[in-house]
Residue, then its C-alpha position, 0 to 999 in steps of 0.5 A: x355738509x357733515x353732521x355734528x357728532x355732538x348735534x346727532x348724539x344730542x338728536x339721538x338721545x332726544x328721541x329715546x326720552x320721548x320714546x320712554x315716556x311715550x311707553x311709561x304712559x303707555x303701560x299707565x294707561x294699561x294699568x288703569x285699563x285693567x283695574x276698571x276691568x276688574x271692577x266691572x267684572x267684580x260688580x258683574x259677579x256681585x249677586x243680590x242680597x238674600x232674602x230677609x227670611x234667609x237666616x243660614x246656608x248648610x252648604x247649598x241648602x237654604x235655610x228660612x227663619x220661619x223653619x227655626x219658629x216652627x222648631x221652637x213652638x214644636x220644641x218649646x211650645x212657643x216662638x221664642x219671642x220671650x227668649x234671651x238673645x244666648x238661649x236663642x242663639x244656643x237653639x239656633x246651633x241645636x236646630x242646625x246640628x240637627x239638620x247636619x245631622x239628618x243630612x250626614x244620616x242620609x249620607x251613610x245611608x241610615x235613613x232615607x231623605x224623609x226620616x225627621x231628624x231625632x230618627x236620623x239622630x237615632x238611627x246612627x245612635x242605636x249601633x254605638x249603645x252598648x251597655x256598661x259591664x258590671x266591672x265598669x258600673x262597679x269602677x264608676x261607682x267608687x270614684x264617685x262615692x260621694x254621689x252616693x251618699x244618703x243624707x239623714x233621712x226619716x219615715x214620716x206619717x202627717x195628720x193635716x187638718x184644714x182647722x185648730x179644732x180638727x187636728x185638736x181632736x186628732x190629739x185627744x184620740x192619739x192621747x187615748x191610744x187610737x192608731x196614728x194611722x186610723x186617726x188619719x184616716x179620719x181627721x186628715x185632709x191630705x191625700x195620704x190619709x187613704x194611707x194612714x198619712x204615710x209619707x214615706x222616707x224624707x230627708x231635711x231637703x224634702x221638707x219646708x225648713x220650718x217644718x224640718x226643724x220641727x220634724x228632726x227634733x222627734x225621736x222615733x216613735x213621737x208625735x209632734x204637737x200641733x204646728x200651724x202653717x199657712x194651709x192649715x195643721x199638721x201633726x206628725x209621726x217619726x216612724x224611723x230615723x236613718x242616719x246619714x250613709x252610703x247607699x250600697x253598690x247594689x242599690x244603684x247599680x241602675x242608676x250607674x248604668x243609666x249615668x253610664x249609658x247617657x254619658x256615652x250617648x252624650x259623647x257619641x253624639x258629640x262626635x256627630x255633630x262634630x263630624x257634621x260641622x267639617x263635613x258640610x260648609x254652614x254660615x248664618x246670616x246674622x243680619x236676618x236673625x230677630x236676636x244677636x247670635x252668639x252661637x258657634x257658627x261662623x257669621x256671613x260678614x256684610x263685606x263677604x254678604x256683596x260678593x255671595 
């Protein structure tokens, strides 16, 4: 008997139906093979938690945080439990330079493994000091004029008695012409009485302001009455008043070439630290500081922290 074409393409059609859903299932089934694979070998490479004390990583090197204490009672004399979470985080960053530094040091082969990190600091320092030549302190200088100014100043002498009838004896013998100094030297209690009360130059911001008042009242050559204050009685001698002025280039030429030379150190140092930081991988695990970090390091997240 002959076959129906229309039976046998129907029968054909059938087994090439359950042919694709047998693949579908099939590759499905593959599917979720292989992600429940991945998930046993991505727990499989999950490693434990650090360690509480573990506070960052300078690439392989961990870092403890009883090492950061003993940076700060060595630096500040104390464990920083007094500290804001900022000045923290701001010394946290610094301890970390530092420790990049020392490394980046030992690397360039300036110091060996041992050296402490302010002479690792020092050794790649030291070649970049140059001093600032004279046209370069003299160009500072007149672009910062205004650093230079002098305020009004005087020379001042003070005669301070612990009691009224001290320092009203000091103006009876000032009235019948004694020395201003030789009268300190007898009635004052301050410790410049050895130097017949000199005080040196002082300019309204060297002095308690009711005192400055009173001081920037006298013409040159005058003695102030007797002023009362809270640890006893002065009486003072303007020898000199100075106005207010520009101090000369030659008077602070040191003080340029100091600002000059920390200003250079400053950048210089900067650059290392700078170089330190893209040189090696640092990460802090901010989970196990004591305070909110908020310095410039990046921060282990507790997603990335599983899969450390």
């Amino acid at each position: 008997m002959v076959a129906d074409p229309i039976d046998e393409g129907n029968a054909v059609s059938s087994r090439g139906v359950g042919a694709s859903v047998w693949a579908l299932r099939r590759d499905s089934f593959a599917v979720v093979l292989l992600f429940a694979l991945s998930l046993v070998l991505t727990a499989c490479r999950r490693q434990p938690l650090p360690a509480p004390d573990l506070v960052a990583r300078l690439g392989q090197d961990s870092v403890r945080y009883p090492e950061f204490e003993h940076y700060l009672v060595a630096n500040l004399g104390e464990s920083g439990a007094s500290l804001s979470s900022d000045v923290l985080s701001g010394l946290f960053d610094q301890f970390l330079d530092e420790k990049l530094v020392q490394r980046l040091a030992v690397e360039r082969g300036a110091v060996p493994p041992s050296a402490p990190a302010r002479v690792a600091l020092e050794a790649l320092l030291q070649p970049q000091r140059q001093d600032p030549t004279d046209e370069e302190i003299a160009v500072y200088y007149h672009q910062h004029e205004k650093n230079f100014m002098r305020p009004e100043r005087v020379r001042l002498r003070q005669i301070l008695t612990v009691d009224k009838a001290s320092a009203e004896h000091a103006v009876e013998a000032l009235a019948l012409g004694d020395e201003f100094g030789a009268v300190a030297r007898r009635w004052s209690r301050d410790p410049s009485a050895s130097r017949g009360g000199d005080q040196g130059e002082l300019s309204r911001d060297d002095l308690p302001p009711s005192l400055a008042e009173a001081i920037f009242r006298l013409a040159p050559g005058e003695v102030s009455p007797i002023i009362p204050a809270e640890y006893g009685f002065h009486i003072f001698l303007v020898v000199e008043r100075h106005p207010a002025e520009l101090a000369q280039l030659a008077e602070v030429t040191e003080e340029v070439r100091g600002v000059l030379l920390g200003a250079r150190e400053d950048e210089h140092h900067a650059a290392l630290v700078a170089a330190a930081r893209s040189r090696y991988n640092a990460v802090i695990y901010e989970r196990n500081l004591p305070f909110t970090y908020q310095g410039q390091y990046p921060v282990v997240t507790a997603a990335a922290r599983g899969a450390l």
